[in-house]
N, C-alpha and C positions, 0 to 999 in steps of 0.2 A: 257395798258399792263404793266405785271411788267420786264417787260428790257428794255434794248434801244441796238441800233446798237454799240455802242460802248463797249457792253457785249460780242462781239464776233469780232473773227481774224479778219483784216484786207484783205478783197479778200473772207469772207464768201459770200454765195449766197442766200439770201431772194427771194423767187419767188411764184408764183403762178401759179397751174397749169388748164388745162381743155382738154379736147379731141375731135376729127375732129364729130365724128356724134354727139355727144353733143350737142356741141354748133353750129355748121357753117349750116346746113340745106342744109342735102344731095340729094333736088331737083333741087337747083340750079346746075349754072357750069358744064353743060355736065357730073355730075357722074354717074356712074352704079350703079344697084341696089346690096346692099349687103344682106347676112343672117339676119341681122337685119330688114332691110323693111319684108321681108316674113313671119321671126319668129313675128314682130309685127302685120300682120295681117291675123294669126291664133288666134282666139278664145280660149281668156284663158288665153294666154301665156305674156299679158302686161294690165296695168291698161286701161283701154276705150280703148286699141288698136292702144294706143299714138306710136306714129312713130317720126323721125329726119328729116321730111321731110321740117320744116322750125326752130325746134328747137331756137335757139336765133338769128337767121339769122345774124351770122359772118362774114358770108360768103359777105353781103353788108354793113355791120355795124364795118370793122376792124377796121380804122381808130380811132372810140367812143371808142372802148373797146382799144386799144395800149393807146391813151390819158389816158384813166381811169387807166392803170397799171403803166404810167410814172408817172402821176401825185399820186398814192398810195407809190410810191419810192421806188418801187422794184428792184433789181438786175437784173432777169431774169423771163423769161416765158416757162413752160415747155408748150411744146401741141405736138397733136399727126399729123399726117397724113393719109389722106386717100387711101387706095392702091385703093379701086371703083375710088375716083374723078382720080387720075394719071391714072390708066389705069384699064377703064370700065370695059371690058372683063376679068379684073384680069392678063393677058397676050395680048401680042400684042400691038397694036399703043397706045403712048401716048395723054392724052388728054391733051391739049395747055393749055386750063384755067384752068385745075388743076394746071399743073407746073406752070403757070404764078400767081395763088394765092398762091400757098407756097413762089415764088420769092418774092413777095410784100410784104407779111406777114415778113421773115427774114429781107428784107431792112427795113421794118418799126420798127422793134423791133430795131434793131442797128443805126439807125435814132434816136431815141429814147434812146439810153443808153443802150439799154437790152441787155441781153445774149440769143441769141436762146439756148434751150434745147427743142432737138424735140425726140421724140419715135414713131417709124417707123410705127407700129402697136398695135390698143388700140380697137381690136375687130371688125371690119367692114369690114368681106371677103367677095369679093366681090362674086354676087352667081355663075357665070359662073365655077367659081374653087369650091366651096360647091355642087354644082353637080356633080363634080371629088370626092368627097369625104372627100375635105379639109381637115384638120390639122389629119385626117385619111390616109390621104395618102401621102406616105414619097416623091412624086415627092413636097409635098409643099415647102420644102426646098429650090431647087432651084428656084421655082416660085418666093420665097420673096427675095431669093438673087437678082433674076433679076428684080424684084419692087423697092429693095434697092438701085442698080445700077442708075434705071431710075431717082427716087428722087434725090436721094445726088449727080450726077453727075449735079445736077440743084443747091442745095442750102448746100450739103457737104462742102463746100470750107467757108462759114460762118458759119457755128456753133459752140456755145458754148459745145457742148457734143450731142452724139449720143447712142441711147438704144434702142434694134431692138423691144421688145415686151411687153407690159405693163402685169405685172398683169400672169405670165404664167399658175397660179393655176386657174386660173377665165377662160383661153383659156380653158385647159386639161381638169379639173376638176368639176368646176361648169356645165359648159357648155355640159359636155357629160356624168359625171355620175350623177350630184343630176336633170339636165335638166333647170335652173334656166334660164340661158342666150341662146341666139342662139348658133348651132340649135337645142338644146332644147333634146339632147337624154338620157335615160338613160340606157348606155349599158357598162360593165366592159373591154370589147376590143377595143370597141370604145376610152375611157378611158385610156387605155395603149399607145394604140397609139397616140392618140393627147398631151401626155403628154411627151410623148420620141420626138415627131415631131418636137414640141413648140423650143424644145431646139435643134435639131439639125436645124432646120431656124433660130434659134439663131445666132447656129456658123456659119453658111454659110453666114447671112448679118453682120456678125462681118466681114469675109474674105470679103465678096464684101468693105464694110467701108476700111478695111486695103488698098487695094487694092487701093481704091481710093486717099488714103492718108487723110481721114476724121481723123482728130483728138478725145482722149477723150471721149473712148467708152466705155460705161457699159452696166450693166444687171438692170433690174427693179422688183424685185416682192415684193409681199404682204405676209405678216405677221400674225398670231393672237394668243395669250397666250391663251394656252388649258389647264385649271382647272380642273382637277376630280371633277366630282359632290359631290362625297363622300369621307369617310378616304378608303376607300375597296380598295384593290389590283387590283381586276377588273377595278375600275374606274379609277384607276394611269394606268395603260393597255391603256384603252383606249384612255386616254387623249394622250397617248406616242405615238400609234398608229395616231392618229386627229393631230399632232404637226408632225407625220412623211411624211403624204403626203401631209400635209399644208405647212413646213416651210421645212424640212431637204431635201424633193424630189429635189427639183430644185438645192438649193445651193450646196447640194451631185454631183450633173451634170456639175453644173458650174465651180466648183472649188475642188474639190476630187476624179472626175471621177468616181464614183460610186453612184449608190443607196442604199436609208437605208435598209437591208435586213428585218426589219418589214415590210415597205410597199412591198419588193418582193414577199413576203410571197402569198401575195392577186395577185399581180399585174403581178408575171413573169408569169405565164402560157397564160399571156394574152396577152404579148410584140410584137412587131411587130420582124421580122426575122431577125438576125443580132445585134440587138439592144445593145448588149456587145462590139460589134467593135467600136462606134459610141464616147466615150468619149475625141477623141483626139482633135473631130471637137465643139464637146460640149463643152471642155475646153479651146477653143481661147483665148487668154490669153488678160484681159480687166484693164483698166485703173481705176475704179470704181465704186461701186456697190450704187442702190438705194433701199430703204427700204417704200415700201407703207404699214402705221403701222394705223388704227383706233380703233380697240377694242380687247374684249376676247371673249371666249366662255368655258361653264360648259359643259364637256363631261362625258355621261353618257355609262355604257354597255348596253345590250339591247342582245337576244338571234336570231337576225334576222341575214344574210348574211353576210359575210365580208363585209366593218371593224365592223358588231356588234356592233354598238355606236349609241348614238343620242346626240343633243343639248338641254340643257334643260336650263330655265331660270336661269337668279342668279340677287342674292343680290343689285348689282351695282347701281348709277343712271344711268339712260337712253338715250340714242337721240333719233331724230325721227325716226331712222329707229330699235330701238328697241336694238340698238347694248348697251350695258355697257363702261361705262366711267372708263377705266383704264390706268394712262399714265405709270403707274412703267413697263406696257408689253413695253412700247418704249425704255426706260432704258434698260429692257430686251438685249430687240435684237440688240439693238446698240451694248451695249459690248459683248454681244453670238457672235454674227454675226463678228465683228472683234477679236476677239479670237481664235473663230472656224474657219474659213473657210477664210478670207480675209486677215490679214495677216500685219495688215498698208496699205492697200489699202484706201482712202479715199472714206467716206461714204457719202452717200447724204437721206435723209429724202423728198422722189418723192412724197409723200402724207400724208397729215394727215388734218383732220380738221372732223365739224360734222353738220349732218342734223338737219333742226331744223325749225318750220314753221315759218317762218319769215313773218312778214306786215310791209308795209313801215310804216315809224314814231314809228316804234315800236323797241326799242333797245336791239339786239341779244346777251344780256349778257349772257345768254350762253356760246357761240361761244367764246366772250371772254375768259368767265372761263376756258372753255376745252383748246385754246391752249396758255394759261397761263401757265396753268398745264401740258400740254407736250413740250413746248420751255424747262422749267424748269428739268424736266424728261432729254431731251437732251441733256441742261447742264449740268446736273450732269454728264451725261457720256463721257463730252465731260473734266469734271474735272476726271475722272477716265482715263482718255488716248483714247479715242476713238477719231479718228483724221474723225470729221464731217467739211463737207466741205459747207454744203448748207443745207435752210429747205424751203420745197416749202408747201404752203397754197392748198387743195383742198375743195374749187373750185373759182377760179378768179370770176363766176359768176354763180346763178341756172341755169339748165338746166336741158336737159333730162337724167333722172335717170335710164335710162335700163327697164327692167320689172316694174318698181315703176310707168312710167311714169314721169310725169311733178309735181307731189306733193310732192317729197322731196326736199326740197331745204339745199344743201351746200354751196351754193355762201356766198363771201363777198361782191357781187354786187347783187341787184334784182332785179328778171326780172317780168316784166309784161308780164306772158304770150300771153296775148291779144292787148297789144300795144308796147312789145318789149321794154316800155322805162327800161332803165338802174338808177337802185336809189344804191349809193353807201349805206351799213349798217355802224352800228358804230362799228361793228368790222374793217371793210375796215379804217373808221376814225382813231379810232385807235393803228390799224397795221401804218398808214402811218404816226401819232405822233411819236410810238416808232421807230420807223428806221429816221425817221426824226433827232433824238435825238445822 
C-alpha cells in the first residue's frame, strides 16, 4: 500500500466492514425468516437461487474471523444486525441466541481492541412485517424503534457508534422501483413510500438510541457520480435528475429537511400522507455521517417514463461487478457532502472497496490498486479540510452478494464456499503491513 498509519490523525479508524445475512447464516440461532429467504427462492430473482442460509457461517466461526481482523490491525469493525435473528416475528418476544450472539460478538471485538460499529439495519426484514407491507407502511417506524430498543438495551452501552440503516437508496429505491433486491417491486408509490419511511425509522431509532443514552450516532448512505453520457443538455438533465434521487434525497431528509424538488417532480404525487410534517423527526440531530462510495455511472435520456434516463456504459476500467473504477467520485463527495449539508460534522468512509475473482495463491492486485487509489482520493480531501474521521474496507471477507449470489467476491479474506476455510488475500497482507507501519 502506498501509506502507512502514521499518514493519518492519531484516533483515525481503519475498519472493516460486513453484514448479519451476509456473512453469519441466517438458519442458525432461532432466526426468522426474512424478505430475502423468499425473494431468493423465487425464480429469477438470484443467481442458482443462492440464499444466506449458511453463507460464511459466522454465526459458529466468530471467534476465526475476530482473530483474523485483530491480527490484520484494524481499529474497528463495522457489521450489521439482524432484526429476524433478535426478534423472529419482527415484533414481539425476543430471541435469547440472537441477543446472546450480538453480546459475545461486541465483548469479543473489545476483547480484542476493536471498536464496535454496528448498523442496526442492512436489509433483512423480517417476513412477518413484509406481509404488513414493510418499509410501505409508515407503522415501520415504530416497529424499528422498538427493534432498536430491544438490540441496544443489550449491546448500546458498548459501542463504538451507532447507524439505524445502511444504504437507504438500496432500501427505497433499488428495492421497490428498479426491483433489483427484496421484495423485488417495481411500483412508483411503493417507491415513495419506502423512501420517505426509510427515513423516518431513521429518526425514530435515532430517538430510541437518544433515549438510551447510546452514544455517536450517524446516518449511512451510498453515493455514485452521475456522468452525462453526452455534451447534450438532456443528458446534463438527466444525470442531475440520477444524482437527485441517488445522492441529494436522503441528505436533503437528513440534514435540510427537504427534498430536491426535481426528484418531487416524479415523486410527490406518489408521497405517502402527511409526508411534509415529518422532517423534524427525519432531522434528529446526529453526530456523524457515513459515506458508502464504490463507483460512477453514465446517464443517458431516453423518451420512457419518469425519470427518462437509463445507464449506459463508459470508458473506465472495470470490477467485477462491471461497476467503473473512479476514485476522484470519493473526493467528490467527501468535500460536497461536508460543504453542503454537514457542516464539520465528522465524516466517516462505511464502505469502499471492489469485486474481483479472486483464487487463493493468486494476488488481488487489483484490490490493491483500487484502494490505493481511493485512500489517496481521501487524502486529498482530507488535506482540503474535510474533517474524515475513519475508512472501513468493504468486505472483511467474500460472502453472499445479494441477487449476484456467492460469485462476486469483495473480501480481503476468502472464502471457500464449500469448506468455509478462511485464506487471508494479499490485499488483507498488505492492509495489515501499511497500518502496521
Amino acid at each position: 500500500m502506498n501509506f502507512s498509519r502514521s499518514d493519518f490523525p492519531q484516533g483515525f479508524q481503519f475498519a472493516a466492514a460486513t453484514s448479519s445475512y451476509q456473512i453469519e447464516g441466517h438458519s442458525y440461532g432461532g432466526a426468522g425468516k426474512t424478505h430475502w429467504d423468499t425473494f431468493a427462492a423465487t425464480p429469477g430473482n438470484v443467481v442458482r437461487a443462492e440464499n444466506g442460509d449458511i453463507a460464511c457461517d459466522h454465526y459458529h466461526r466468530m471467534e476465526e474471523d475476530l482473530d483474523l481482523m485483530q491480527a490484520m490491525g484494524l481499529d474497528a469493525y463495522r457489521f450489521s444486525t439482524s432484526w429476524a435473528r433478535v426478534l423472529p416475528e419482527g415484533r414481539g418476544t425476543p430471541n435469547a441466541d440472537g441477543l446472546d450472539f450480538y453480546d459475545r460478538l461486541v465483548d469479543g471485538l473489545l476483547a480484542r481492541g476493536l471498536n464496535p460499529m454496528v448498523t442496526l439495519y442492512h436489509w433483512e426484514l423480517p417476513v412477518p412485517l413484509a406481509d404488513l407491507g414493510g418499509w410501505r407502511n409508515p407503522d415501520i417506524a415504530y416497529w424499528f424503534a422498538d427493534f432498536t430498543t430491544v438490540i441496544m438495551e443489550r449491546i448500546g452501552d458498548r459501542v463504538f457508534s451507532a447507524a439505524p440503516i445502511n444504504e437507504p437508496w438500496c432500501v427505497g429505491w433499488l428495492s421497490h422501483f428498479m426491483g433489483h433486491h427484496a421484495p423485488g417491486l417495481r411500483d412508483i408509490r411503493a417507491t415513495a413510500h419506502a423512501m420517505h419511511h426509510v427515513l423516518t425509522g431513521h429518526g425514530r431509532a435515532i430517538q430510541a438510541m437518544r433515549a438510551l443514552g447510546v452514544k455517536n450516532l450517524g446516518a449511512v448512505c451510498n453515493f455514485e457520480y452521475a456522468h452525462p453520457a453526452d455534451a447534450s443538455p438532456e443528458a446534463a438533465q438527466a444525470a442531475q435528475l440520477y444524482d437527485g434521487y441517488y445522492n441529494r434525497f436522503f441528505l436533503g431528509g437528513l440534514f435540510k429537511g427537504a427534498y430536491p424538488e426535481d426528484v418531487m417532480q416524479g415523486l410527490a404525487p406518489h408521497m405517502p400522507k402527511g409526508w411534509e410534517d415529518d422532517f423534524d423527526l427525519i432531522g434528529e440531530p446526529l453526530d456523524w455521517c457515513g459515506l458508502n462510495y464504490y463507483t460512477c455511472k453514465r446517464i443517458a435520456p431516453n423518451d420512457g417514463p419518469w425519470p427518462s434516463h437509463e445507464e449506459v456504459p463508459g470508458p473506465l476500467p472495470k470490477t467485477q461487478m462491471g461497476w467503473e473504477i473512479y476514485p476522484d467520485g470519493l473526493h467528490y463527495f467527501l468535500t460536497w457532502v461536508h460543504e453542503t449539508y454537514t457542516s464539520g460534522l465528522p465524516l466517516y468512509i462505511t464502505e469502499n472497496g471492489m469485486a474481483n475473482p479472486d483464487e487463493v495463491g493468486v494476488p488481488d492486485q487489483a484490490r490493491i490498486d483500487y484502494l490505493n487509489a481511493h485512500i489517496s482520493a481521501a487524502r486529498r480531501a482530507m488535506a482540503d479540510g474535510v474533517p474524515l474521521a475513519g475508512y472501513t474496507f468493504w468486505s472483511l471477507m467474500d460472502n453472499y452478494e445479494w441477487a449476484l449470489g456467492y460469485e462476486k467476491r469483495f473480501g480481503l479474506i476468502h472464502v471457500d464456499f464449500d469448506t468455509l476455510t478462511r485464506t487471508p488475500k494479499a490485499s488483507y497482507h498488505a492492509l495489515a503491513q501499511a497500518l502496521a507501519r
